[in-house]
N, C-alpha and C positions, 0 to 999 in steps of 0.2 A: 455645702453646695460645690465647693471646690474640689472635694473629694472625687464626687459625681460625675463633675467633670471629665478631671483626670482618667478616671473609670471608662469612660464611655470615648474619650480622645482614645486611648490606648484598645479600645476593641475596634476603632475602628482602623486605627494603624494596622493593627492585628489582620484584618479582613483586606485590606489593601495589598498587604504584603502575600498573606493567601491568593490575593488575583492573578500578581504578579507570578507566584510562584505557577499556579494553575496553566497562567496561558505558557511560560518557559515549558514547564513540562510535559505539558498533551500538546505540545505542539513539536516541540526538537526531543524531550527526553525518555518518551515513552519509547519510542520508536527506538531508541538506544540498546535499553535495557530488555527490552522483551520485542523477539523476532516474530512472534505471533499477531503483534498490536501493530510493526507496522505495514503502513496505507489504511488501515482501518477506523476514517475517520467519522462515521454516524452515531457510535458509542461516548465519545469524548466528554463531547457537553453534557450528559449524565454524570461524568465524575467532577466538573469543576466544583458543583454545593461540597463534597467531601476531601476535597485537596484542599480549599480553602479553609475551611476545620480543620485539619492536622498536617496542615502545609507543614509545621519542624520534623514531624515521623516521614514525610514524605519526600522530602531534604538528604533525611540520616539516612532513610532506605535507598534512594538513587544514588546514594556515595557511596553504598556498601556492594549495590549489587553493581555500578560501574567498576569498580575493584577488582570484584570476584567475579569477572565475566565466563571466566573458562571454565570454574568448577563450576557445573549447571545441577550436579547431584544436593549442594548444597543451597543451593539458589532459595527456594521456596521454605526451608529450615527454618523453623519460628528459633527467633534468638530468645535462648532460655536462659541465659546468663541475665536477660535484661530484665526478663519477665519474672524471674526467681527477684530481682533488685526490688523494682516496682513494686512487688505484693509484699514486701518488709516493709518497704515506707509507708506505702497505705495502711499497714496494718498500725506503722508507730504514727503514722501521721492524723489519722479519724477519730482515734477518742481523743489525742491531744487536740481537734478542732472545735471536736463537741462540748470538752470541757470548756476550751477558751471562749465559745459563745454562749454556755450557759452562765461563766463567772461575768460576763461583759454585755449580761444584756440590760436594756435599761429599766424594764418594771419590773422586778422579779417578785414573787410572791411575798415576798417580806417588807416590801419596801409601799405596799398597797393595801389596808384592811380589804377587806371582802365587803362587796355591797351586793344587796337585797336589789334584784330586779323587779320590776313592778309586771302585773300583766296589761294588756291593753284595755281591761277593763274596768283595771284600777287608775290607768293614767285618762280615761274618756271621761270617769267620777270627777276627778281631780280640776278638770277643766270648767 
């Protein structure tokens, strides 16, 4: 139960910090980073559900693109360095998750004979 907890404390810190981030940024930082966005405030509150989701890529993104304000050729350039990282880990990270929760789960097929299900017209006899 404590686990649970802990789990559910930490998504909601998680979505706290998301808010926070949300209202910091579509309020002073969009307008920073991209001269098209601002005064353009009717679109905003569409994005807060998805800032608060990936409020860390949205952090590392407004550090990078306040950075590189001047190069604009590069602005929009998916970072491939990161994305080539990413798809190695996942690729080493998913059968090691899938193994760890087939060796760790709690009924596994071995640990259970196989029982005979009844039909409902055998358990209405029955009674």
């Amino acid at each position: 139960m404590e686990s649970a907890q802990t789990l559910l404390m930490a998504g909601q810190v998680y979505v706290w910090i998301g808010l926070a981030v949300a209202v910091v940024f579509l309020g002073w930082g969009l307008d920073r980073i991209d001269a098209k966005g601002h005064g353009s405030w009717m679109f905003r509150p569409l994005l807060v559900p998805g800032v608060i989701l990936i409020w860390p890529l949205v952090l590392w993104r407004w550090q990078v693109l306040a950075r590189e304000n001047d190069n604009l050729q590069n602005r929009h350039r998916p970072p491939l360095t990161t994305q080539r990282l990413m798809g190695l880990g996942l690729v080493l990270a998913i059968p090691v998750l899938i193994a760890g929760a087939l060796l760790l789960r709690q009924d596994g097929p071995l640990e259970r004979p196989a029982v005979m299900l009844e039909t409902a017209a055998e358990t209405s006899s029955n009674e």
